[in-house]
MOPAC internal coordinates of N, CA, C and O (Angstrom, degrees):
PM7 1SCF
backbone

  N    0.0000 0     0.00 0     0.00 0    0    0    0
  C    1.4511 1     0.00 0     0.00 0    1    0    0
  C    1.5251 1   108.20 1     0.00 0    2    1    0
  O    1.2310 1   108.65 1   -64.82 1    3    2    1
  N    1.3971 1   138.85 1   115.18 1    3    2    1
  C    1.2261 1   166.28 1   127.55 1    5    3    2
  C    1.3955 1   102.89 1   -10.40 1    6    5    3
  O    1.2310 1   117.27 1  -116.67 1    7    6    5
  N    0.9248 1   122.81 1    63.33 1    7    6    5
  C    2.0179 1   124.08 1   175.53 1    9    7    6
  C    1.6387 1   105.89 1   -56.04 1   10    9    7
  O    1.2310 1   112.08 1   -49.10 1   11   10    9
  N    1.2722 1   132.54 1   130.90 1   11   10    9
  C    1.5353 1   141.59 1   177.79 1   13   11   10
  C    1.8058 1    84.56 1   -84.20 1   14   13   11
  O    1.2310 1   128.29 1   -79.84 1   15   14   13
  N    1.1072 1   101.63 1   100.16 1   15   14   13
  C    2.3179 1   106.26 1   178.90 1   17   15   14
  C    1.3803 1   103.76 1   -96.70 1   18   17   15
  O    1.2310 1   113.81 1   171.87 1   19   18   17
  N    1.5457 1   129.32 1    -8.13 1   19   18   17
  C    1.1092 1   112.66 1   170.39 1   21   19   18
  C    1.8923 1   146.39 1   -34.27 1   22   21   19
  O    1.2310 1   132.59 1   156.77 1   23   22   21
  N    1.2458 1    93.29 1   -23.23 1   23   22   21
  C    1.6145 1   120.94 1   169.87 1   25   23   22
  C    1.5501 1   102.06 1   -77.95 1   26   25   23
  O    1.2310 1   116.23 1   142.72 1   27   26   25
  N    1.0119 1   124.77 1   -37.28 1   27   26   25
  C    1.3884 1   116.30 1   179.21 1   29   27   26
  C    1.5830 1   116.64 1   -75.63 1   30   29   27
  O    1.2310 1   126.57 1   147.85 1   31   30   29
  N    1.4214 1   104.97 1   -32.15 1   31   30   29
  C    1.3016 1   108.13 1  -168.77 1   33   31   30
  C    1.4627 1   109.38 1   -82.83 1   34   33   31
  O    1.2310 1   121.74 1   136.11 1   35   34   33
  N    1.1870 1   114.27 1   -43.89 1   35   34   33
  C    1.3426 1   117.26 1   165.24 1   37   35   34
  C    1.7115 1   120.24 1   -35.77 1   38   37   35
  O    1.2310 1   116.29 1   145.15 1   39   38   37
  N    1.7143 1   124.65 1   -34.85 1   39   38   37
  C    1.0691 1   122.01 1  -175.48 1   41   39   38
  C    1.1964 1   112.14 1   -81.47 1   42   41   39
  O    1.2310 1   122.31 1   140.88 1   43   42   41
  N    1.5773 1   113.18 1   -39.12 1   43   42   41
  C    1.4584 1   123.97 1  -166.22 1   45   43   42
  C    1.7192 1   102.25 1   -75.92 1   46   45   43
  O    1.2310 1   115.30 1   156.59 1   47   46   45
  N    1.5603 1   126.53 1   -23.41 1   47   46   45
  C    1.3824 1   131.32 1   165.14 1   49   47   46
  C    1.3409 1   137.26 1   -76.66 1   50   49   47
  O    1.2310 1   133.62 1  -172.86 1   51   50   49
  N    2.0448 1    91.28 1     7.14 1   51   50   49
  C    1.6536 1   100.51 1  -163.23 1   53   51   50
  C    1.5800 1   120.58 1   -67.86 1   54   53   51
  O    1.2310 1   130.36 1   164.33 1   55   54   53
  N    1.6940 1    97.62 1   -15.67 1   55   54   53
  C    1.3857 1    99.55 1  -169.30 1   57   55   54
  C    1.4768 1   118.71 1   -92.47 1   58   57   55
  O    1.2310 1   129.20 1  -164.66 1   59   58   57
  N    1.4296 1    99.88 1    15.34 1   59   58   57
  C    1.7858 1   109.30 1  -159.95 1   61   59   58
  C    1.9359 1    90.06 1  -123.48 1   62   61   59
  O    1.2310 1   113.14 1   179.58 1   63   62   61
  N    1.5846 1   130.57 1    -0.42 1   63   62   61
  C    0.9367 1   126.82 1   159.14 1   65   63   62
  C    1.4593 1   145.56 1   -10.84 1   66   65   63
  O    1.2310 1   117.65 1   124.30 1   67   66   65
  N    1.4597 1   122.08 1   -55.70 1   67   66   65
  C    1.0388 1   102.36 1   176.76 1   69   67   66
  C    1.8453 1   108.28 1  -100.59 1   70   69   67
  O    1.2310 1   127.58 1     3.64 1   71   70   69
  N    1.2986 1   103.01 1  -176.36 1   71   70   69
  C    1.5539 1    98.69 1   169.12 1   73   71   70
  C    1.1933 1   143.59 1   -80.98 1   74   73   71
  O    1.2310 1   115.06 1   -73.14 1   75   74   73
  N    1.5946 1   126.98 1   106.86 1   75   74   73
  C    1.1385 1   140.72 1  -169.02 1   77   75   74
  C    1.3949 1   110.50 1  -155.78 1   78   77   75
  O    1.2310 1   122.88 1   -19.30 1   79   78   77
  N    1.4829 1   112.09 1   160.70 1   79   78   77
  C    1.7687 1   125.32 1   169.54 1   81   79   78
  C    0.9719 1   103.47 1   -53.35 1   82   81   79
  O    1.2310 1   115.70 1   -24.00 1   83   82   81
  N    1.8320 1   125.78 1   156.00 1   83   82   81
  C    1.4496 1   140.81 1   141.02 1   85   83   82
  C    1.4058 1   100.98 1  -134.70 1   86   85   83
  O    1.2310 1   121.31 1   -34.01 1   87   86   85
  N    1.3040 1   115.09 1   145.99 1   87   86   85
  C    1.1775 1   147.66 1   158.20 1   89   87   86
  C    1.8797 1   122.33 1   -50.48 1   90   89   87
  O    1.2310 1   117.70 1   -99.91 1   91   90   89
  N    1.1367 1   121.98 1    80.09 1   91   90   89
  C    1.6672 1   115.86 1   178.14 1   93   91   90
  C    1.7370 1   103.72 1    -6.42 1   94   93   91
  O    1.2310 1   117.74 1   113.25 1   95   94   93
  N    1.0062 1   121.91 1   -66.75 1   95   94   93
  C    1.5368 1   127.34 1  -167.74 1   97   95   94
  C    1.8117 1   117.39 1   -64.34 1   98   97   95
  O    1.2310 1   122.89 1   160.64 1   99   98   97
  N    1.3655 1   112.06 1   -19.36 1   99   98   97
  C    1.0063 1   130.25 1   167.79 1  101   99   98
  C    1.3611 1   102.71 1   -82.75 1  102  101   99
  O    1.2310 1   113.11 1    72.97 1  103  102  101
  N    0.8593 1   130.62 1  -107.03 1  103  102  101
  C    1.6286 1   126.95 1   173.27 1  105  103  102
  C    1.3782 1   142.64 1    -9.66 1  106  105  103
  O    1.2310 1   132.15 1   147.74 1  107  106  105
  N    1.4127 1    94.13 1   -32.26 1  107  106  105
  C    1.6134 1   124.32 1   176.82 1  109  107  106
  C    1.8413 1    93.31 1   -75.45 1  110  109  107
  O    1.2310 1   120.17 1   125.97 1  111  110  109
  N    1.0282 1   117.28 1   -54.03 1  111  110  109
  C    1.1914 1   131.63 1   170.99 1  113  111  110
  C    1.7678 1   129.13 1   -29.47 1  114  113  111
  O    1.2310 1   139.48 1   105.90 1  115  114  113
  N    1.7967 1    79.84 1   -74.10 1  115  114  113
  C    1.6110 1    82.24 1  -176.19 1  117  115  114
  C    1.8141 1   110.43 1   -85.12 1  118  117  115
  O    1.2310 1   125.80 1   176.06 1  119  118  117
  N    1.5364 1   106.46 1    -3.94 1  119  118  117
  C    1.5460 1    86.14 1   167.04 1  121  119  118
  C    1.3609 1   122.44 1  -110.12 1  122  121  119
  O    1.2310 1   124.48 1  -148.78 1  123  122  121
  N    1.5375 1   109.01 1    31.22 1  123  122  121
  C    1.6084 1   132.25 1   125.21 1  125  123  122
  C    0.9273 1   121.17 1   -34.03 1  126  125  123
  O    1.2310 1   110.02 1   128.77 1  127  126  125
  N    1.1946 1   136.35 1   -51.23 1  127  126  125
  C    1.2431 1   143.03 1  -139.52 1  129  127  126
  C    1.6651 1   110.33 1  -145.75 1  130  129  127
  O    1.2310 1   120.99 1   166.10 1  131  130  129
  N    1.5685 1   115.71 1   -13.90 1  131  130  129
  C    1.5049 1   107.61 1  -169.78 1  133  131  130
  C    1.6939 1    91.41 1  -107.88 1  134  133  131
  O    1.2310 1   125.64 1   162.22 1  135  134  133
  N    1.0855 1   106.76 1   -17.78 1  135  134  133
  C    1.3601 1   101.77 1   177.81 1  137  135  134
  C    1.2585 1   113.88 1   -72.26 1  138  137  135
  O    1.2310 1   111.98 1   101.52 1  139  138  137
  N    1.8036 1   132.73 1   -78.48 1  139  138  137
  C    1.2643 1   139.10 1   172.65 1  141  139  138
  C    1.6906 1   106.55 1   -30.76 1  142  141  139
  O    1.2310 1   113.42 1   164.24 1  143  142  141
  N    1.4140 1   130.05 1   -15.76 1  143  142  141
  C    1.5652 1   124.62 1  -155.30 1  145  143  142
  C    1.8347 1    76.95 1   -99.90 1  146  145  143
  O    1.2310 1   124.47 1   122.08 1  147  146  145
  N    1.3149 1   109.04 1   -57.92 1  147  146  145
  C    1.2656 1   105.53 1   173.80 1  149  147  146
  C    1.2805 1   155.23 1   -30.79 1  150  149  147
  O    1.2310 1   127.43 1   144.18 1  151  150  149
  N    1.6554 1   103.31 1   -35.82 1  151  150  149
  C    1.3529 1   133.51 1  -173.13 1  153  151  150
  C    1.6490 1   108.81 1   -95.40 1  154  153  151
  O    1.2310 1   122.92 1   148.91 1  155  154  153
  N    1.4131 1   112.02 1   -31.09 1  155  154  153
  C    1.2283 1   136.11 1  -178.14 1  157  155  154
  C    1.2913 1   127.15 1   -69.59 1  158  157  155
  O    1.2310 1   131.52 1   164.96 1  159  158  157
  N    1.5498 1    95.37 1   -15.04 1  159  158  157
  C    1.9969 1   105.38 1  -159.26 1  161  159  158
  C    1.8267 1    84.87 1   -76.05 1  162  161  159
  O    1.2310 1   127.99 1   -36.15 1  163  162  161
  N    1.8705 1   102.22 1   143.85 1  163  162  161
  C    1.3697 1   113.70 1   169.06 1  165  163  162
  C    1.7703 1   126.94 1   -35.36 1  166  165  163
  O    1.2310 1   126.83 1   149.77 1  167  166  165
  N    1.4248 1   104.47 1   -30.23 1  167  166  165
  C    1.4634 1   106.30 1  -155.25 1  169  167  166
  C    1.9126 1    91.32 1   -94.25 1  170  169  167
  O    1.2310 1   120.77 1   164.68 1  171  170  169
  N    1.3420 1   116.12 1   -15.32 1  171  170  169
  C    1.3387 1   124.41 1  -167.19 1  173  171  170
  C    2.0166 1   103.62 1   -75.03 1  174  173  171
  O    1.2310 1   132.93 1   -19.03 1  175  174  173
  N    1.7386 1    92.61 1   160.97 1  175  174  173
  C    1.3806 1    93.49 1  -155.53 1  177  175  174
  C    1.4008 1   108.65 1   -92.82 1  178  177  175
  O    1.2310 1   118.99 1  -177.07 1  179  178  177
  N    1.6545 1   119.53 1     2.93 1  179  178  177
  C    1.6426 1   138.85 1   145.63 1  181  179  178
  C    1.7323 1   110.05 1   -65.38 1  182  181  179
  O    1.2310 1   118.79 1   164.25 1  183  182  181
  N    1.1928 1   119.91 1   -15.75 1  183  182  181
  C    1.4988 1   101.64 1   168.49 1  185  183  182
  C    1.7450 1   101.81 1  -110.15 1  186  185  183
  O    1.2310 1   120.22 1   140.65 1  187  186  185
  N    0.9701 1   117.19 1   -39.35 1  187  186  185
  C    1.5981 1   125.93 1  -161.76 1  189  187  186
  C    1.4402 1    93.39 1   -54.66 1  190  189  187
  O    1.2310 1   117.42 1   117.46 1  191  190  189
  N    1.5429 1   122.51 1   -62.54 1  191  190  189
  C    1.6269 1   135.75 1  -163.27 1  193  191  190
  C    1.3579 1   104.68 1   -83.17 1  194  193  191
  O    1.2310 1   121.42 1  -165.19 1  195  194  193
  N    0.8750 1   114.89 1    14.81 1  195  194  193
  C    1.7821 1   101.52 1  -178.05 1  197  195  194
  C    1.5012 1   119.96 1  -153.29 1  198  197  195
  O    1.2310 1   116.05 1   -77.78 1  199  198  197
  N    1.4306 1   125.10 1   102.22 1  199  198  197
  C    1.3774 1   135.26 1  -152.82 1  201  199  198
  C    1.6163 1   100.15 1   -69.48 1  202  201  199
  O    1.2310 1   110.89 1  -108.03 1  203  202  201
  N    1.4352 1   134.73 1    71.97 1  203  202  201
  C    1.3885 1   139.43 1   155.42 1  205  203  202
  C    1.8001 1   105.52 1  -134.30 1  206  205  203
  O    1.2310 1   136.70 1   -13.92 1  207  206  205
  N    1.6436 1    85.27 1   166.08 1  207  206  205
  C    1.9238 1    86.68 1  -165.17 1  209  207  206
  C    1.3733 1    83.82 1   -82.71 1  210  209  207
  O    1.2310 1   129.51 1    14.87 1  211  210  209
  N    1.5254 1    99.28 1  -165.13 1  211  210  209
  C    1.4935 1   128.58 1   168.36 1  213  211  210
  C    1.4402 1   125.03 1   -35.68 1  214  213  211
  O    1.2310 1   126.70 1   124.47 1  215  214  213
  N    1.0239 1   104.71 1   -55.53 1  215  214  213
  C    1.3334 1   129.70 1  -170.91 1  217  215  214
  C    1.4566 1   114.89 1   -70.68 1  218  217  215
  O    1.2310 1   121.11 1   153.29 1  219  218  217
  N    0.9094 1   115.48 1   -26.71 1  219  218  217
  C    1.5474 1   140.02 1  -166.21 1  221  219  218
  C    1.1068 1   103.02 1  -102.86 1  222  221  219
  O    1.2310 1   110.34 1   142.83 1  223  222  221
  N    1.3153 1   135.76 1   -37.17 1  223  222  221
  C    1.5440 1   126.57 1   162.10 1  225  223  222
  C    1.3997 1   114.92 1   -79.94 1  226  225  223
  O    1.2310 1   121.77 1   152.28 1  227  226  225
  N    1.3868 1   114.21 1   -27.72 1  227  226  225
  C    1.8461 1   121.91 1   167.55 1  229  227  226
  C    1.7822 1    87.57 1   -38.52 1  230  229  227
  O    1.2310 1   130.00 1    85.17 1  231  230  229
  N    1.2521 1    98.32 1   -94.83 1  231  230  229
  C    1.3260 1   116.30 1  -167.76 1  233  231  230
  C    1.2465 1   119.79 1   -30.67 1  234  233  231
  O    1.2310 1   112.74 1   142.14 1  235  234  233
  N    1.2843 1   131.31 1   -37.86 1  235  234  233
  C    1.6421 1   133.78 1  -171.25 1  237  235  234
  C    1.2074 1   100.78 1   -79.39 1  238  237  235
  O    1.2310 1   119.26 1   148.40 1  239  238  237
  N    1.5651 1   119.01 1   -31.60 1  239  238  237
  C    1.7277 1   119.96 1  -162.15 1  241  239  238
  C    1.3628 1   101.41 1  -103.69 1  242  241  239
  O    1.2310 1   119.00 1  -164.16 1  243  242  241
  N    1.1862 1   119.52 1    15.84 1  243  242  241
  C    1.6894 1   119.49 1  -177.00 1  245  243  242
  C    1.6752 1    90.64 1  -120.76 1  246  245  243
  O    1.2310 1   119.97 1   142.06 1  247  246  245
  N    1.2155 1   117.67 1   -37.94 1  247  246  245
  C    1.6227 1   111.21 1   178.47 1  249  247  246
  C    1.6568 1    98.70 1   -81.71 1  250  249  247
  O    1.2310 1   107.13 1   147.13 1  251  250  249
  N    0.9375 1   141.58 1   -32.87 1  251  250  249
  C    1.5722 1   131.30 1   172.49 1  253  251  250
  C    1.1689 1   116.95 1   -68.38 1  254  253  251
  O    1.2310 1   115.57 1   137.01 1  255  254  253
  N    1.2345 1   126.02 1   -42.99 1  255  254  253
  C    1.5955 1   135.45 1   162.59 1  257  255  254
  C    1.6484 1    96.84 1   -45.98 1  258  257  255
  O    1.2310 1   118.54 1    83.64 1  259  258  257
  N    1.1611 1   120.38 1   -96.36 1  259  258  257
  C    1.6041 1   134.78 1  -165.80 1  261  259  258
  C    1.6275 1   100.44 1   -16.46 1  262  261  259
  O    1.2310 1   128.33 1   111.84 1  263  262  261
  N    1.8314 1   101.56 1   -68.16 1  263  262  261
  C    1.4635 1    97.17 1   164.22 1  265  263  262
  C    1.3952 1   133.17 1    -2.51 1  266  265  263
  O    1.2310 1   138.43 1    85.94 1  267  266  265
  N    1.9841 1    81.89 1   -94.06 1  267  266  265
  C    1.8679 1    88.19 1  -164.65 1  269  267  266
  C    1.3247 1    99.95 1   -94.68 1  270  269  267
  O    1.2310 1   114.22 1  -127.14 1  271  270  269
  N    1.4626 1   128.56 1    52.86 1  271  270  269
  C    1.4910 1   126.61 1   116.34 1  273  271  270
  C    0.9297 1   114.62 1   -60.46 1  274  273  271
  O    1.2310 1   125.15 1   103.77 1  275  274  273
  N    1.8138 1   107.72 1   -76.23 1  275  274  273
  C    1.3705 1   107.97 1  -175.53 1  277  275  274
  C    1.0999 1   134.67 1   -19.25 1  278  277  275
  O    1.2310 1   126.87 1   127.03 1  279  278  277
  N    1.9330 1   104.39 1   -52.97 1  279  278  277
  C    1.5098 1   121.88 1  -167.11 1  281  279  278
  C    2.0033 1   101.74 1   -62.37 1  282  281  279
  O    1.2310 1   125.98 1   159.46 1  283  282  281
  N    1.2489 1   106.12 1   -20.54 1  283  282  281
  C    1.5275 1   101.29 1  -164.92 1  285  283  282
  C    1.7506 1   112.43 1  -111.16 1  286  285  283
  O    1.2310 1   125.21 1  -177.80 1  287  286  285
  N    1.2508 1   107.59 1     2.20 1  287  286  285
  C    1.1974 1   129.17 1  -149.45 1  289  287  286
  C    2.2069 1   105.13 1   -73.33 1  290  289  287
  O    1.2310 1   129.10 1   136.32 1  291  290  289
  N    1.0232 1   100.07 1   -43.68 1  291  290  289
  C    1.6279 1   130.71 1   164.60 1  293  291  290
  C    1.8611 1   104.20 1   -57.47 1  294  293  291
  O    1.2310 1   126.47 1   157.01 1  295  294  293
  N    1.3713 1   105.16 1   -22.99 1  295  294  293
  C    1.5388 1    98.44 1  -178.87 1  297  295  294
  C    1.3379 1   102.79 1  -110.90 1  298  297  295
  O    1.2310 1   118.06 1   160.49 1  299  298  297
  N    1.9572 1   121.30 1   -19.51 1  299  298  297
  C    1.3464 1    81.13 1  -174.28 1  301  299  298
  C    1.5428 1   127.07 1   -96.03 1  302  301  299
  O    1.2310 1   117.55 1     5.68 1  303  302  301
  N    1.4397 1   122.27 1  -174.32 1  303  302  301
  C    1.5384 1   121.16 1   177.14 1  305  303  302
  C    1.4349 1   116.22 1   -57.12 1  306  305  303
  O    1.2310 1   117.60 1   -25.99 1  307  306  305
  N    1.4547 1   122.18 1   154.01 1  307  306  305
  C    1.2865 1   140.68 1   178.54 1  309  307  306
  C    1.2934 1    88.61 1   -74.30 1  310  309  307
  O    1.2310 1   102.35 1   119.68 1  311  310  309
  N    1.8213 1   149.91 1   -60.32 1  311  310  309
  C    1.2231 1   120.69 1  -168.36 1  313  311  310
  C    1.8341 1    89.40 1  -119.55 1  314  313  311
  O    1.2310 1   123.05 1   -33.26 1  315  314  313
  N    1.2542 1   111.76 1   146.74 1  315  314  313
  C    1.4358 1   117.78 1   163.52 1  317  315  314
  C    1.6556 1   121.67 1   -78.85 1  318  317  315
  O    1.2310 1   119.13 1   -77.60 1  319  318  317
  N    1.3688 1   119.26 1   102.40 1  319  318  317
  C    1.3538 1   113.56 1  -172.55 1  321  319  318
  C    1.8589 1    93.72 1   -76.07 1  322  321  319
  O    1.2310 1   121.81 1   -48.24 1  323  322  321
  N    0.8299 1   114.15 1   131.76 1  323  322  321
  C    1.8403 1   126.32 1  -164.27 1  325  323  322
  C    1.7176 1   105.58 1  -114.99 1  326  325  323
  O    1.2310 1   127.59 1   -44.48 1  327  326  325
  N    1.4502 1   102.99 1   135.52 1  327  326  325
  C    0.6706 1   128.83 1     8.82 1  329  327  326
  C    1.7451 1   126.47 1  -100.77 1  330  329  327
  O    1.2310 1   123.22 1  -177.68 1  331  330  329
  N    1.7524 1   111.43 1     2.32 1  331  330  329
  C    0.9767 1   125.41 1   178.15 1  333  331  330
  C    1.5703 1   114.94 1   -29.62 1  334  333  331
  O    1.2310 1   122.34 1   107.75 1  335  334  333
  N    1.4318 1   113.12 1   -72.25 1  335  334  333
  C    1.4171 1   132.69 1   177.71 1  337  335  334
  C    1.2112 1   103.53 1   -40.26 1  338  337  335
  O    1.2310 1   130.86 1    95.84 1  339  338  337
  N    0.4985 1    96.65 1   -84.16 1  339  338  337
  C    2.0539 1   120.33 1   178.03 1  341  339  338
  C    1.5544 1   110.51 1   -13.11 1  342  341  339
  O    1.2310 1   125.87 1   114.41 1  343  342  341
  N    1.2665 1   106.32 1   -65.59 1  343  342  341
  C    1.4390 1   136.39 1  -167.57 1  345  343  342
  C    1.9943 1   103.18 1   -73.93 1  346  345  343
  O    1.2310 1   127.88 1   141.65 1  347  346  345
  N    1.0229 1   102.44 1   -38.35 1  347  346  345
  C    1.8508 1   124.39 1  -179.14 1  349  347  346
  C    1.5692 1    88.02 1   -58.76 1  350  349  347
  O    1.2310 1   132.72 1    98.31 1  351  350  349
  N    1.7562 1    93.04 1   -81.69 1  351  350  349
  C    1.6363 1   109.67 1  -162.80 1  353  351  350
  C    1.2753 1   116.73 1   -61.21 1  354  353  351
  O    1.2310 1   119.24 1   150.92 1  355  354  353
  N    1.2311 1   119.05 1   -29.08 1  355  354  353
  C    2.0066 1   128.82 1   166.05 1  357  355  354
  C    1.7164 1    98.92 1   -63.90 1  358  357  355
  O    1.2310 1   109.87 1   134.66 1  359  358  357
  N    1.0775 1   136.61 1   -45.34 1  359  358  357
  C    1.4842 1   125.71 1   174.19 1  361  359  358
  C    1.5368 1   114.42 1   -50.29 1  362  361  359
  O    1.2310 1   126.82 1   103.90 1  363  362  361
  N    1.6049 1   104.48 1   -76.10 1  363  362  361
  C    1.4481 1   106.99 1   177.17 1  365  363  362
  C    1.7447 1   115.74 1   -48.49 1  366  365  363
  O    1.2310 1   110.08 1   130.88 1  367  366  365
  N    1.0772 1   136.23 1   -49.12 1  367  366  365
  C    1.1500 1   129.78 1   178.49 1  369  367  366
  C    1.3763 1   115.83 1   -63.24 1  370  369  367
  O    1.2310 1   112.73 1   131.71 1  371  370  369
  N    1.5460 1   131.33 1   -48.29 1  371  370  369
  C    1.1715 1   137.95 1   173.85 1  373  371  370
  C    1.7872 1   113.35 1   -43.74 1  374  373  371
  O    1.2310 1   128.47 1   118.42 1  375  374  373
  N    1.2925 1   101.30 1   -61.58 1  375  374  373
  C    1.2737 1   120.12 1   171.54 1  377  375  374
  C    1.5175 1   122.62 1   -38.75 1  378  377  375
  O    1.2310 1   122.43 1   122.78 1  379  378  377
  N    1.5248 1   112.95 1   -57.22 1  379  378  377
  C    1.6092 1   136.21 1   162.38 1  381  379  378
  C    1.3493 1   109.13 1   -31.68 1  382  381  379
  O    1.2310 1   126.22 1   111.83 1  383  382  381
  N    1.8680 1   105.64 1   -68.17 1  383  382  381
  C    1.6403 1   103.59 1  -173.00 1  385  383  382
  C    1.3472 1   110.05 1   -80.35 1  386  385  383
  O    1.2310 1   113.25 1   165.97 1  387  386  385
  N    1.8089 1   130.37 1   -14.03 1  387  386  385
  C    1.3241 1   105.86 1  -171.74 1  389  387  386
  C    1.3971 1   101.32 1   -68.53 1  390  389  387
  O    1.2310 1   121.73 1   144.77 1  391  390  389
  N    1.4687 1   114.30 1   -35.23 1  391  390  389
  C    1.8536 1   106.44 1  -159.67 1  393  391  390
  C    1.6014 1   100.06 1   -77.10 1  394  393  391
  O    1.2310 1   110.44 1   164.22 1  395  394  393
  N    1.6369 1   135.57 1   -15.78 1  395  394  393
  C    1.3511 1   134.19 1   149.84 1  397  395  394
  C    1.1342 1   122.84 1   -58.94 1  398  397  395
  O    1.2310 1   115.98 1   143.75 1  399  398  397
  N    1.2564 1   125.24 1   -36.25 1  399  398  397
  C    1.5362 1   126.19 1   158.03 1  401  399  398
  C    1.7807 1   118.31 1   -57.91 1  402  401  399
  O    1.2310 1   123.46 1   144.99 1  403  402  401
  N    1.5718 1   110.97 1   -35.01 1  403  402  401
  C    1.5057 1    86.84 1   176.37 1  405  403  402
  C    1.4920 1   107.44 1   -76.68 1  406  405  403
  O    1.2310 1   131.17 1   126.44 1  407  406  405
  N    1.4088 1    96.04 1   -53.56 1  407  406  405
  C    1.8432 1    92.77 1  -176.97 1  409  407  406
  C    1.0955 1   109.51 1   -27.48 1  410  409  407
  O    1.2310 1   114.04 1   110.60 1  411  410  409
  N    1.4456 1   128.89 1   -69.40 1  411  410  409
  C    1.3267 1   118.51 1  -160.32 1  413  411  410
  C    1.6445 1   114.52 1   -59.82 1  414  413  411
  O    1.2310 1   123.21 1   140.79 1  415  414  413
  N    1.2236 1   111.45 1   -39.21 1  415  414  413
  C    1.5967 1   125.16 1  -175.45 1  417  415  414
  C    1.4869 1   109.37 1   -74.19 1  418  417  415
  O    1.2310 1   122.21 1   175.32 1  419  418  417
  N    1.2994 1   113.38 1    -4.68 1  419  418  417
  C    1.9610 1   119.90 1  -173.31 1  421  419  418
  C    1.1250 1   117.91 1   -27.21 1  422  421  419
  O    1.2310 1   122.30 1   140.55 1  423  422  421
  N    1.0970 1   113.20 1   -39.45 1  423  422  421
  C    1.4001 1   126.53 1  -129.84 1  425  423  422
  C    1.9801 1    98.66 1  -102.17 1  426  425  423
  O    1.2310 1   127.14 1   138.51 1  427  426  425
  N    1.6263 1   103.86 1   -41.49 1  427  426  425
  C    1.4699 1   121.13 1   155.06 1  429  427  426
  C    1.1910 1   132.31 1  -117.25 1  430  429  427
  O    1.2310 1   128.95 1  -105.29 1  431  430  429
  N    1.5990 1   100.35 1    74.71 1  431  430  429
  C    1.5876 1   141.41 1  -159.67 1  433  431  430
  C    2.0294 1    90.18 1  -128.18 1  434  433  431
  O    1.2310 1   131.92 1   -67.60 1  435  434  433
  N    1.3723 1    94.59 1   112.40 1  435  434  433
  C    1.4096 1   106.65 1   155.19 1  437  435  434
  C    1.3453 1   119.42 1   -59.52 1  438  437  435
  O    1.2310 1   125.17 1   -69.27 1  439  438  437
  N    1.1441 1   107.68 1   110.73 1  439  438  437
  C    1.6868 1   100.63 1   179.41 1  441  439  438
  C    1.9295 1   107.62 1   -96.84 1  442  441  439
  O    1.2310 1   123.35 1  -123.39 1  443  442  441
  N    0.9129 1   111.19 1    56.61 1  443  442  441
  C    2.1659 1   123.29 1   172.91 1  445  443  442
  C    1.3905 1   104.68 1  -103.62 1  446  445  443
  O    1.2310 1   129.35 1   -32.20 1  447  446  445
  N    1.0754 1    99.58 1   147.80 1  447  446  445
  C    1.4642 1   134.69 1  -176.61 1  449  447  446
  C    1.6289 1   106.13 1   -43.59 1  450  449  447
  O    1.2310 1   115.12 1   131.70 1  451  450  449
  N    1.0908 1   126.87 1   -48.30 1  451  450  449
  C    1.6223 1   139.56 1   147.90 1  453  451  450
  C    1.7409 1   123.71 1   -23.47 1  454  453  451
  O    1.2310 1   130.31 1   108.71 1  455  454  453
  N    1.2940 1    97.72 1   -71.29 1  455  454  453
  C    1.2880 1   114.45 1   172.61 1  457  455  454
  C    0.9345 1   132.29 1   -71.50 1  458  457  455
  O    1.2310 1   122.31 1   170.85 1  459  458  457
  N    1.9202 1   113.19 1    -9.15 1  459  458  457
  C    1.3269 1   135.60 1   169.30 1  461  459  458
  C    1.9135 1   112.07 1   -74.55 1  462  461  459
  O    1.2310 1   121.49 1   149.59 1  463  462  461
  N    1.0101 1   114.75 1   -30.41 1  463  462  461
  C    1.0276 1   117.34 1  -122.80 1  465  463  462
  C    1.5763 1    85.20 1  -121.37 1  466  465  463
  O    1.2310 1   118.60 1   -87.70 1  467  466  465
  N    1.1392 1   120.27 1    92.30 1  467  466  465
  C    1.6892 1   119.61 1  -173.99 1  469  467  466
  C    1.5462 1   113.45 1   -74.85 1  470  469  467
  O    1.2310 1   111.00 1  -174.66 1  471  470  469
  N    1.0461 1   134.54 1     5.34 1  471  470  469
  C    1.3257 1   144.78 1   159.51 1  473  471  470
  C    1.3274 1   106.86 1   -65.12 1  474  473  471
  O    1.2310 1   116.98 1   136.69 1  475  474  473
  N    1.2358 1   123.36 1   -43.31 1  475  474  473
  C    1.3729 1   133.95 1  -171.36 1  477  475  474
  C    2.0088 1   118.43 1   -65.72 1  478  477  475
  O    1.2310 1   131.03 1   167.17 1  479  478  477
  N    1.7127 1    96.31 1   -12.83 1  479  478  477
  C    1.4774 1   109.76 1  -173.33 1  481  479  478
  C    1.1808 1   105.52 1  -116.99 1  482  481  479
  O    1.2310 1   122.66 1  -175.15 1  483  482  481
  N    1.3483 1   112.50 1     4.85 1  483  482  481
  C    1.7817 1   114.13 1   174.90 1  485  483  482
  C    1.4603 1   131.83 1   -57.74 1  486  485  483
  O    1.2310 1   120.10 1   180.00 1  487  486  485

């Protein structure tokens, strides 16, 4: 299932809002960490659909993140003009680890009508 994560990314990009430079290494950085915090929050559809604690989604969404940096890391810009960049490169990456996060999590994937239903994560 193809999750629409744009809602997520938007939160985890809130702090890069208005327009200004970032640094690849800066950015690379905090969406280390703003992403997995992102994906993680109780009301989100990585904790709701998928029978692991806290911790366990920390961890899955911090190794899927790290990932598809890496994987994208060769493409992105030396400075992030923000929030354009930001907002671009937070999609594709977000996107990368959520569908690595289910794969890996498949297996303790709520399968309910809720969790079915990607309208419901819009």
């Amino acid at each position: 299932m193809k999750l629409p994560l744009s809602f997520i990314f938007l939160t985890a990009l809130s702090s890069f809002s208005s327009a200004f430079e970032v640094g690849r290494d800066e950015w690379t950085n905090a969406m280390t960490t703003a992403l997995p915090n992102a994906f993680c929050q109780p009301q989100q559809f990585f904790r709701q659909c998928f029978d692991i604690s806290e911790a366990q989604c920390m961890e899955t969404a911090t190794q899927t993140t790290r990932q598809c940096l890496q994987q994208f890391s060769a493409q992105f810009p030396q400075v992030f003009q923000q929030p354009a960049d930001g907002s671009y490169w937070g999609t594709q990456v977000g996107q990368c680890a959520g569908e690595a996060y289910q794969t890996t999590l498949s297996k303790q994937f709520k399968n309910t009508a809720k969790c079915n239903d990607v309208n419901q994560w819009m």
